[in-house]
N, C-alpha and C positions, 0 to 999 in steps of 0.2 A: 778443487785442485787449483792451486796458484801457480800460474808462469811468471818468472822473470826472467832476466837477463843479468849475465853477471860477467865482468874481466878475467879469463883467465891469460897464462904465462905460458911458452914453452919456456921452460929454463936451462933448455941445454942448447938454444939459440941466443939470447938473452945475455945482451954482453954489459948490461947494470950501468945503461949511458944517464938515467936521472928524465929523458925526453919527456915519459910519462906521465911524471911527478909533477910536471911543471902545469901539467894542462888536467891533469884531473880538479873537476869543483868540489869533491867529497873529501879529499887528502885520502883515499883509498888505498892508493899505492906507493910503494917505499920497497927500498935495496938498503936491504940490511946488508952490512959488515961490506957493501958494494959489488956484491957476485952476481947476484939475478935481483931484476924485482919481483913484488910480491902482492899480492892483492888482500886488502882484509874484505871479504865478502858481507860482512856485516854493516861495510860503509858503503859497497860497490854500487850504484845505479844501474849497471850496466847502460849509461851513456855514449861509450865509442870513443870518446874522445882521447884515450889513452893508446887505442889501437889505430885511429887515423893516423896518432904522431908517433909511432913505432918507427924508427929509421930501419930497424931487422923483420916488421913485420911479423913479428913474435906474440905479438898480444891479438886474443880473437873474444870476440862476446858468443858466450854460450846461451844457451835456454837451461833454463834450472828450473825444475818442477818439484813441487813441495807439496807431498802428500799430507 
């Protein structure tokens, strides 16, 4: 069993300020068409750094387990 950690969104908090984008190392995250951002989990580290600079506090790092 593998744990990781991954960025998710609430997206109905989530007012697509760009904060995130700017401080992710992986480019993981993006606001499409500028409504929510979005996480590709296949880039994600689950590093924090996206949800430290949430000004909405919207972004959290889960536990993602991979059977």
């Amino acid at each position: 069993m593998l744990h990781t950690k991954k960025a998710s969104v609430d997206t109905g908090g989530c007012v697509g300020c760009g904060c995130c984008i700017a401080v992710c190392p992986r480019n993981a995250v993006s606001v499409p068409a500028g409504v929510h951002a979005v996480v590709d989990w296949e880039k994600c580290v689950g590093c924090g750094l996206c949800a430290k600079e949430c000004p909405a506090s919207v972004i959290c790092i889960l536990q993602e387990t991979d059977l």
